[in-house]
Residue, then its C-alpha position, 0 to 999 in steps of 0.5 A: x571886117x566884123x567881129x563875129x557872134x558866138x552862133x556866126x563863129x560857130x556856124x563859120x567853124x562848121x563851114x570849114x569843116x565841111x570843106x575838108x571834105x574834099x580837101x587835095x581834090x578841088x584845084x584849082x578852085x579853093x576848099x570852101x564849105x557853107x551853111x545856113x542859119x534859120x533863127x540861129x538853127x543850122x538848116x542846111x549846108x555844103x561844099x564845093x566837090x570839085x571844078x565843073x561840080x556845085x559851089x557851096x553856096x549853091x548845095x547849101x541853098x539846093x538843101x534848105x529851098x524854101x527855107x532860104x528866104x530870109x536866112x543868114x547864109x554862112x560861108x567860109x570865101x566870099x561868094x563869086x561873082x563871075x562865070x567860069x565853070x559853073x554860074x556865079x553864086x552871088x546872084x543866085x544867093x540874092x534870087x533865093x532870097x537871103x537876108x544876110x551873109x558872112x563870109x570868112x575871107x575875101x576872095x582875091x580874084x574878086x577884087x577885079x571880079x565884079x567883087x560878090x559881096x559888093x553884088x549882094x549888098x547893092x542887093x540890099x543884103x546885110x553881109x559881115x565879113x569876118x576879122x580876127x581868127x576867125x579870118x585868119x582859119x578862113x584863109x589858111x583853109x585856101x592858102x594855096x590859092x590865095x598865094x597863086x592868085x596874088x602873088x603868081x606862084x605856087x604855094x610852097x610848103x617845106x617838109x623835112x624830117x630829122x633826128x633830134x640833131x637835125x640829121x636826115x641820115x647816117x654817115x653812110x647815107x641810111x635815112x629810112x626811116x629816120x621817123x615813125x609810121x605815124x609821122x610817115x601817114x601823115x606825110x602821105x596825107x600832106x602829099x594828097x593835099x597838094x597838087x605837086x611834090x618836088x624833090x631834087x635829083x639826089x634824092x631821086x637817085x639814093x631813094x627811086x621814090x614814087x611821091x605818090x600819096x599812099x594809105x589815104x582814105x578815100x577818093x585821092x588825086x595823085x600830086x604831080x612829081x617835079x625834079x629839080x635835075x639840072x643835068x638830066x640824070x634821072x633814069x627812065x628806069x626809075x619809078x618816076x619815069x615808069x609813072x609819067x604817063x600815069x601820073x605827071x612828071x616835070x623835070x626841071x633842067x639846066x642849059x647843059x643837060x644833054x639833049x639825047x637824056x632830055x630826048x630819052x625822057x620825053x619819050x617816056x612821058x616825062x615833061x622836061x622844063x628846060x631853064x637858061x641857067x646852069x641850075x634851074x632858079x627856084x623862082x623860076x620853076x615855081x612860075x612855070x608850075x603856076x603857069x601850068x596851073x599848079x597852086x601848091x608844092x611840097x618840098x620834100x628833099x634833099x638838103x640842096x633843094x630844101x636850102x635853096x628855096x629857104x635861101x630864095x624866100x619862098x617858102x610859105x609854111x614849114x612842117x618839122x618832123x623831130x625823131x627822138x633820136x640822135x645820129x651824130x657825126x660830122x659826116x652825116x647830112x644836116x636837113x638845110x644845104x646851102x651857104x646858109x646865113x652868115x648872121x643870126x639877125x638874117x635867119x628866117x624864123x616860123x610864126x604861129x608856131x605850133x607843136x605836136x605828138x606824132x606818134x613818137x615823133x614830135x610835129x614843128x609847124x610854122x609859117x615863113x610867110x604871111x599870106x597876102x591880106x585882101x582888102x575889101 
């Protein structure tokens, strides 16, 4: 691992950058963007689009041609090394003839790949890896598919939204809309960028919400919608039963749902996910996403799905909504059910803690779990 110069940090700066451009639409391969130096002056860059469609790498070397023979390429994950929907890239960077490479994070599927960067300096390439932050950014770019490659479920993210008394409704049940409409676009814009939003069946039955990703600007992949409803009690009337042949639906059921709701679901297109347990285990239907190629989830609700995965340890990164306002009342529901903990020694705390304006509103964000370090 290498401490980077300031024109490496900088050019590793704007090769993430340019791989936001097709954030929520490249799984399951990872966001990557590349540029390349000449001299220290940016010639050329690029990103990868999406599956079957160029590796950055690949787009960055097309834009600078000839210019690329004795260049420093930088990019944002370690050039692959293998053939899956398109060529590898580390044999094509040592063909144009780059001199040097610094790549942000290590690829972990790599490390049993054939390993890019091991390719290129055995082609007599200088390759810097980077450390510090400049690491850190690099992987939290590819979280998601650093999770599934090495640890076998998906990546989870748990969104909530609260009064400033950690309430998510009235005592009567009123939750819309506890928060702002720019906190609201920004939830949209968080369910873009994830391949699955999972909510449990009672708040698929209180809100007959959509889970779709509304209001973004430009091109959208729609998240698959997962329920956690161990008795089948979703209706094929809802809007996420009417949208199944539209866009996916999983259901996830206990041992006693009622085969003829089950039978009634599947007809409408809904894939129901049938688990041996009364309720479905939270590690359970994370492994049976990942084996359907889902590499993250966002939670949104309720209390009872949102406590459970808490309590399961699988929650990766929490995003807080906080609306100035207090609701109060014993009655009204908190945003974690659940037993909870019983002392505070075992309560789970965010790292990298960080919190901002949204609007009115103020933004919580922190990490639960540590991303997996990839050892080169």
């Amino acid at each position: 691992m290498t401490v980077l110069g300031a024109a490496d940090a900088a050019a590793l700066t704007r090769a993430r950058e340019l791989a936001l451009n097709a954030r929520g639409r490249v799984s399951p391969n990872p966001l990557v963007g590349a540029v390349i130096l000449r001299d220290g002056r940016l010639i050329a860059e690029g990103w990868h689009e999406g599956p079957g469609l160029a590796h950055a790498e690949i787009m960055a070397l097309r834009a600078a041609g000839p210019q690329a023979r004795g260049a420093t390429l930088v990019c944002t994950l370690e050039p692959c090394s293998h053939v899956g929907r398109t060529p590898p890239c580390a044999p094509a960077v040592i063909e144009a003839g780059i001199a040097r490479v610094v790549v942000g994070c290590l690829d972990p599927l790599e490390r049993t790949r054939g390993r890019g960067i091991h390719l290129l300096r055995e082609a007599g390439i200088d390759v810097a890896v980077a450390s510090g932050e400049q690491a850190r950014r690099s992987r939290e770019l590819i979280d998601a598919f650093i999770t599934h490659s090495a640890r076998g479920r998906p990546h989870v993210m748990l969104k909530l939204a609260t009064s400033l008394d950690g309430k998510v409704a009235t005592r009567t049940g009123e939750s819309q809309w506890i928060t702002g409409p720019q906190a609201r676009g920004l939830v949209h814009r968080l369910r873009a960028d994830h391949d699955a939003v999972a909510v449990g069946i009672g708040t698929a039955l209180a809100d007959d919400p959509q889970l779709t990703a509304r209001g973004i600007a430009g091109p959208v992949r729609q998240p698959a919608r997962v329920v956690f409803d161990s008795f089948a009690r979703l209706p094929v009337t809802s809007a996420l039963a009417r949208g199944a042949r539209t866009i996916p639906v999983y259901l996830a059921v206990g041992a006693n749902a009622p085969w003829d709701r089950v039978t009634e679901l599947q007809n409408a297109g809904v894939e129901v996910v049938a688990f041996p347990t009364l309720r479905p285990d939270v590690p359970a239907v994370l492994a049976a996403l990942a084996e359907r190629g889902i590499q993250s989830v966002l939670v949104e609700g309720g209390a009872q799905l949102a406590g459970a995965f808490v309590a399961a340890d699988t929650v990766d990164v929490v995003r807080w909504f906080l609306a100035p306002t207090l609701i109060g009342g014993d009655q009204a529901p908190g945003a974690l059910g659940g037993d909870g903990v019983g002392n505070l020694a075992q309560a789970a705390r965010l790292g990298d803690l960080t919190v901002t304006r949204v609007g009115d509103d103020v933004l919580c964000s922190g990490r639960l779990i540590d991303l997996p370090q990839i050892e080169d």
